[in-house]
C-alpha positions in Angstrom: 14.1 -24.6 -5.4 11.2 -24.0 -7.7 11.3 -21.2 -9.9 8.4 -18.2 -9.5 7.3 -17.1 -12.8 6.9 -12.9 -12.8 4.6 -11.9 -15.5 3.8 -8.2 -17.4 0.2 -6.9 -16.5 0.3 -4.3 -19.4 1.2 -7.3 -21.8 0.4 -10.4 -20.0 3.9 -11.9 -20.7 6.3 -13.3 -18.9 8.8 -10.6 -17.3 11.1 -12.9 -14.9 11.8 -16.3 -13.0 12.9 -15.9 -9.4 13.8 -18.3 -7.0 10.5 -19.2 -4.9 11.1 -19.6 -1.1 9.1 -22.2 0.8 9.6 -22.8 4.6 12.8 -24.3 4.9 13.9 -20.5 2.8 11.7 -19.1 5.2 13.4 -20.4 8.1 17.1 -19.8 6.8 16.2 -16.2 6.1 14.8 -15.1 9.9 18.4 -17.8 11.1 20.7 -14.8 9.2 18.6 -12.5 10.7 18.6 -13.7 14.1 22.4 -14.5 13.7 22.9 -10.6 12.6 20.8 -8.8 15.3 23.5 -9.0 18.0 26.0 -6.7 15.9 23.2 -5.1 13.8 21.9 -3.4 17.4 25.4 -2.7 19.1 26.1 -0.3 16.0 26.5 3.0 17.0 23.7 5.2 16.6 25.5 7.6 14.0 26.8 5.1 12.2 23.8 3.3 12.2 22.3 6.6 11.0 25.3 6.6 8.0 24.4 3.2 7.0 20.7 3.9 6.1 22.1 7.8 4.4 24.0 5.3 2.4 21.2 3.2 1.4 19.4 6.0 0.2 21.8 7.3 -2.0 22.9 3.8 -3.6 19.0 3.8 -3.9 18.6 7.4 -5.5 21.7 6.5 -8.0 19.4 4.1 -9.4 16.1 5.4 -9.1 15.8 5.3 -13.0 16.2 1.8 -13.1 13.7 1.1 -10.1 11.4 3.0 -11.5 11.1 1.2 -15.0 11.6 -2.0 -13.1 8.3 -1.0 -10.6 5.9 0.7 -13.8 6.5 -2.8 -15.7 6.0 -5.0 -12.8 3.3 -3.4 -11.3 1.7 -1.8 -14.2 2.0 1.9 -12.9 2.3 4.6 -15.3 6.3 5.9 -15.1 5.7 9.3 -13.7 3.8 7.8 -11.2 6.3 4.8 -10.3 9.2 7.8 -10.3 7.8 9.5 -7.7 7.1 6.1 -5.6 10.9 5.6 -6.1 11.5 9.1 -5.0 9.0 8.7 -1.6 11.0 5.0 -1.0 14.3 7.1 -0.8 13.0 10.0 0.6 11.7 7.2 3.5 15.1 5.5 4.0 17.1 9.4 4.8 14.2 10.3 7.1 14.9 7.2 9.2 18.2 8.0 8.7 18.1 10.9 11.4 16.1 8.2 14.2 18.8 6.5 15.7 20.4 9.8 17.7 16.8 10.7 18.8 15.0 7.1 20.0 15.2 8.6 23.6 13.7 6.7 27.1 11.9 9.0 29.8 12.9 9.8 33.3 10.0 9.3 35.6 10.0 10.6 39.0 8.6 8.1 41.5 8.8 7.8 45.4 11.9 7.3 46.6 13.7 7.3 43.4 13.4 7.7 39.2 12.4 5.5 37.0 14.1 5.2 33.3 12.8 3.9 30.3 14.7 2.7 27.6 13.8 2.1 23.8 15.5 -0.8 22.0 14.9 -2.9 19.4 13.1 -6.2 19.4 14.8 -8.6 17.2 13.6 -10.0 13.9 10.7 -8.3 12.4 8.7 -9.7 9.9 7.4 -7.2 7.0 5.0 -8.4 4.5 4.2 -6.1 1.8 1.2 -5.6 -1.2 1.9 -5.8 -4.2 -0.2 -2.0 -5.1 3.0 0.2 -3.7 5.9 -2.6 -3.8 8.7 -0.4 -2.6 6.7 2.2 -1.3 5.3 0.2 1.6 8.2 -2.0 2.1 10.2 1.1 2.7 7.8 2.6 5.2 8.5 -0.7 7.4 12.3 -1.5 7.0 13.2 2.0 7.1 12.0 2.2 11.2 12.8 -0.9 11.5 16.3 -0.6 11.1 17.1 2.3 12.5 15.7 1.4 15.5 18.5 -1.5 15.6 15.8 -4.4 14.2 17.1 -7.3 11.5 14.4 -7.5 8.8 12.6 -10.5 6.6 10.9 -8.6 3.8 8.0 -10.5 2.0 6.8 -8.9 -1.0 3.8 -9.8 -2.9 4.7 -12.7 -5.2 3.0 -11.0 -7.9 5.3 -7.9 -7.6 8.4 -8.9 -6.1 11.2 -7.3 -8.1 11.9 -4.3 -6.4 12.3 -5.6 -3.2 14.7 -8.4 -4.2 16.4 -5.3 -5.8 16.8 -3.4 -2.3 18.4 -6.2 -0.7 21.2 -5.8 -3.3 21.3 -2.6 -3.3 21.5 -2.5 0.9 24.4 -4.7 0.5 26.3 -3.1 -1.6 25.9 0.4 0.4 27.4 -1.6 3.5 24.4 -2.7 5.2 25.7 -6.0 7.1 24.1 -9.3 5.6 22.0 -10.9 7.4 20.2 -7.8 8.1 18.1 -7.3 5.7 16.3 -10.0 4.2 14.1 -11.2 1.3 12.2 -14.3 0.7 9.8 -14.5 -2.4 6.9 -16.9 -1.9 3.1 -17.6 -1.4 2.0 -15.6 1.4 0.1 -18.9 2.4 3.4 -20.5 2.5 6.4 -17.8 3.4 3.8 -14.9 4.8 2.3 -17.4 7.2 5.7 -19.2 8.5 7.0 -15.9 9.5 3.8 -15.1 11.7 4.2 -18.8 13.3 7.9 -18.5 13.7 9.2 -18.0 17.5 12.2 -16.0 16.4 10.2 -13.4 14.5 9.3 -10.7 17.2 7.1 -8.7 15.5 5.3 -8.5 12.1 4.2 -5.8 10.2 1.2 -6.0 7.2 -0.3 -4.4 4.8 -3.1 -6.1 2.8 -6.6 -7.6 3.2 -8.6 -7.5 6.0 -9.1 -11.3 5.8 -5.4 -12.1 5.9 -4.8 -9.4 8.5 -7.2 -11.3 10.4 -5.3 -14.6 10.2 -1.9 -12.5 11.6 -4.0 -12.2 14.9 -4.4 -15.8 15.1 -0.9 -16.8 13.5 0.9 -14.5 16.3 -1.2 -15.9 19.2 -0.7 -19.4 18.4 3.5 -18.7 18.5 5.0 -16.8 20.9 2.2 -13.7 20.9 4.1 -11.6 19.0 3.6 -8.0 18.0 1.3 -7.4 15.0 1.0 -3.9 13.4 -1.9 -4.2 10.7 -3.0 -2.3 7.8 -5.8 -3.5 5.9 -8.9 -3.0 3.7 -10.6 0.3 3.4 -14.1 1.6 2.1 -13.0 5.4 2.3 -15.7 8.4 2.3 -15.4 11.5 0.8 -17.8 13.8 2.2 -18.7 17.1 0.0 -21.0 19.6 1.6 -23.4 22.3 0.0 -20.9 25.3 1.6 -17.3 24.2 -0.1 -15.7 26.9 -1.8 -14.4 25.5 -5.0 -16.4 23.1 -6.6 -13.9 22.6 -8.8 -11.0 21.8 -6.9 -13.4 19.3 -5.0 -14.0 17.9 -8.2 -10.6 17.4 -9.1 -9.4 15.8 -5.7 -12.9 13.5 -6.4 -11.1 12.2 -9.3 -7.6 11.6 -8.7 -8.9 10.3 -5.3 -10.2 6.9 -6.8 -8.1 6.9 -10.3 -5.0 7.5 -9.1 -3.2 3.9 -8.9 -5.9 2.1 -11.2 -7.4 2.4 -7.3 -5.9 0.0 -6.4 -4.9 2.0 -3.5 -6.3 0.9 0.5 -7.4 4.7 1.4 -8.7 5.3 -2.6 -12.3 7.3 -1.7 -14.7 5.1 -3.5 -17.5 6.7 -1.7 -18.4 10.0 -2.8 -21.1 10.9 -0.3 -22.4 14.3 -2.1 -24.6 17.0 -0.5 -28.0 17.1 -2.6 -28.1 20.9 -3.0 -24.4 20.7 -5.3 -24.8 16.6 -5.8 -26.2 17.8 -10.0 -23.7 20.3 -10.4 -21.1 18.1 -9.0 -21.5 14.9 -10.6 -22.0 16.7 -14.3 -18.7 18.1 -13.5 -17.3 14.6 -12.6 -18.5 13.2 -15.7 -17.0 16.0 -17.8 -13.8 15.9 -16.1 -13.6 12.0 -15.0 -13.9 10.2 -18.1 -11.1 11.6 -20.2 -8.8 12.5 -16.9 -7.0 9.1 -17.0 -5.5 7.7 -20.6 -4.8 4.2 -20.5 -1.6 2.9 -21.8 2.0 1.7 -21.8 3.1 1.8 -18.3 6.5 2.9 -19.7 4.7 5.9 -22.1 5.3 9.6 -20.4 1.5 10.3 -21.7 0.0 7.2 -20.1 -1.6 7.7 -16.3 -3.9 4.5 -16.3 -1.9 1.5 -16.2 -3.6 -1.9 -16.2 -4.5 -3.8 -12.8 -2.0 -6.6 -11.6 -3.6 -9.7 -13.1 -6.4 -10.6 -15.5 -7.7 -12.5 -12.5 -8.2 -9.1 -10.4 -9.7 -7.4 -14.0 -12.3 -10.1 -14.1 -12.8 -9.1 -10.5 -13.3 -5.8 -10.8 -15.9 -6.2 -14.2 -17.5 -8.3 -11.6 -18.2 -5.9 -9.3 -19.5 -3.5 -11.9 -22.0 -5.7 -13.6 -23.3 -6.2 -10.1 -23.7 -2.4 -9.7 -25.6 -2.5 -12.9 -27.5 -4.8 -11.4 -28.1 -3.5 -8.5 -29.9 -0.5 -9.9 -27.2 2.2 -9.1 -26.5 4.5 -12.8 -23.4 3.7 -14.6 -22.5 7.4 -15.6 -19.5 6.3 -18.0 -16.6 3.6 -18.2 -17.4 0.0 -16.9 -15.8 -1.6 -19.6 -12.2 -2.1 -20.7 -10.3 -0.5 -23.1 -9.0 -2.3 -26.3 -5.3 -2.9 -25.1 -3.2 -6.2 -23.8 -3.4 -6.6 -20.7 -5.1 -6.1 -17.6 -7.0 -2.4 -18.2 -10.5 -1.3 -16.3 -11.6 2.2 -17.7 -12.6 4.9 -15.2 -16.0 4.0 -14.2 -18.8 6.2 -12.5 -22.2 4.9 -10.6 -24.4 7.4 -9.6 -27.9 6.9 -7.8 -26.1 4.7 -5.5 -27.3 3.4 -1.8 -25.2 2.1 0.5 -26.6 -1.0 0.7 -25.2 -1.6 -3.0 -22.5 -4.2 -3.2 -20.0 -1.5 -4.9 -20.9 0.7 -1.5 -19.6 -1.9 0.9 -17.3 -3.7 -0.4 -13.7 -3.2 -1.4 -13.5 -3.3 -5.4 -9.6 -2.2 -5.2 -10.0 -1.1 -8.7 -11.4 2.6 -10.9 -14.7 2.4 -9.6 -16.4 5.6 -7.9 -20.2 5.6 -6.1 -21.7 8.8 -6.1 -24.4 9.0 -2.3 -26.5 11.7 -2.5 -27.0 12.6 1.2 -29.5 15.4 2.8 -26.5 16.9 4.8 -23.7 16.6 7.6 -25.9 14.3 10.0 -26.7 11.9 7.0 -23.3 11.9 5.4 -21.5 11.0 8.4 -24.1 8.5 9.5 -23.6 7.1 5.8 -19.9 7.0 6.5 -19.8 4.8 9.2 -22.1 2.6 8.7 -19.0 0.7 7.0 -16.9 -2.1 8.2 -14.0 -0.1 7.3 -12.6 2.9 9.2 -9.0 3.4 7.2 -10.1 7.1 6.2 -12.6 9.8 5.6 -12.4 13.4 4.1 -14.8 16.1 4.3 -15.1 19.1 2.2 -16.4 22.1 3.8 -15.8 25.9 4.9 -16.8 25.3 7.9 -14.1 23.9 10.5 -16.4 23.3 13.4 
């Protein structure tokens, strides 16, 4: 087996070698899991129910540990990559309490009732981004075994440390083998087989929208299994003339596309800004925005701007800004990167943007805000959707109607 080479965004070095799955890993990984599912969903309910309480503690009595391990591999900032680790475990004992309560219905019908029962389907497939490693991988195995499903987890092969982790760790807190399970690979290569593979019975995703396309057409050409998709998103933030507190709105502006380097699916990249407050507003966005985020060791208590994954997404993301530039819309501060190894994008504002701009419609994935003015509701919302993205929207306003 070839070896995967794990590398440092923050310094660009090598970090770790794993073992990289192909399909013949692939393959053996969803066997044990197939081989597993028989006792996995004849456990008990409550003990089912202890098992994943048990898992959460082994995981809480290292979150330490996982945390340092997620800030260096993903380039997150520690206090953020603590509380990831705390929302992972946090995941895992909520699940916890499903197994007692996944109920059927009683229907009445003529000439008799009708039951419905809820049981698990098999092997699931999860395959994971690399932006919330843990996060998102516990959000699917955590329902997914509670609800008496065997899991193949396929972390991104940029950020795959964590999840190789959990497999140890749900091992040693008793979890059966062959339950859960973790194959490290190109998503082209290990992602893909598990889409095609007849004994996979459903697959959950989170990444792009181009891949999540190719899961549609991966689980119709097998046996039509269940996909469960989340993908890209382009999200609005809509701030009208009557909000309260400017400030606040302001504040939530910010930490709404910086947070995560934003490199985040839901980050609101669109500011869509009501004319009346749009000067006030943005002046306060540039006060506040540029010096809101300090760039950093990932491991540094004082640092909450890590770097992005790769040099190749950096270069990606500078792209995108030099096209705003070029575009016409008003580069307000940042669009550069600071003078640190690794991977780092500074904060970055446009203002004067349309929405026909590139850095309106398209998913940068990185700390890049676009300030719309808009005359109004009727305008911003129009603005909103004309997007090929619906993963979310906010509005800011008084007035709940």
């Amino acid at each position: 087996m070839s070896m995967l080479s794990v590398i440092e965004p923050a310094t660009a070095r090598l970090m770790a070698e794993v073992p990289q799955a192909g399909v013949e890993e692939t393959d053996a990984a969803v066997a044990k899991a197939k081989a597993a599912f028989p006792a996995w969903r004849d456990v008990a309910p409550g003990d089912r129910a202890s098992l994943i309480h048990r898992l959460a503690d082994a995981l809480a009595a290292e979150h330490e540990e996982l945390a340092r391990l997620e800030a260096r591999n993903a380039g997150k900032p520690i206090g953020s990559a603590r509380g990831e680790i705390g929302m992972a475990i946090d995941t895992f004992r909520y699940y916890a309490g499903a197994p007692e309560r996944l109920l059927g219905k009683t229907i009445p019908v003529a000439g008799g009732v009708d039951m419905t029962f809820r049981e698990p389907l098999g092997v699931v497939g999860l395959i994971v981004p690399w932006n919330f490693p843990l996060t998102i991988a516990s959000w699917k195995a955590a329902p997914a075994l509670a609800a008496g499903n065997t899991i193949v987890l396929k972390p991104a092969e940029l950020t795959p440390l964590t999840a190789i982790e959990l497999e140890r760790v749900a091992l040693a807190a008793g979890i059966p083998e062959g339950v859960l399970n973790v194959v490290v690979g190109p998503g082209r290569v290990c992602g893909q087989r598990l889409v095609e593979h007849p004994d996979v019975a459903k697959i959950a995703f989170t990444g792009s929208t181009e891949i999540g396309k190719l899961m549609l057409v991966y689980a119709g050409q097998s046996n039509m299994k269940r996909v469960a998709l989340e993908c890209g998103g382009k999200s609005p933030q809509i701030f009208l003339a009557d909000l309260e507190d400017l400030d606040r709105a302001v504040s939530y502006a910010i930490n709404g596309i910086y947070g995560n380097m934003g490199e985040v699916c839901n980050a609101g990249s669109r500011l869509l800004i009501d004319k009346p407050i749009a000067g006030a507003f943005i002046e306060r966005f540039i006060e506040r925005g540029r010096t809101a985020y300090r760039a950093g060791d990932p491991l540094d208590p004082e640092t909450n701007l890590g770097p992005l994954v790769t040099a190749q997404h950096r270069s990606r993301v500078l792209d995108y800004i030099g096209r705003g530039k070029r575009e016409g819309a008003r580069l307000e501060f940042g669009g550069d990167a600071p003078e640190l190894p690794g991977s780092y994008v500074n904060p970055t504002l446009f203002s004067r943007v349309s929405n026909g701009m590139t850095i309106a419609r398209e998913e940068i994935f990185g700390p890049v805000a676009a300030a719309i003015e808009v005359n109004g509701l009727e305008e911003a919302l129009k603005i909103a959707n004309d997007s090929i993205y619906g993963l979310a929207a906010s509005v800011w306003t008084r007035d709940l109607a």
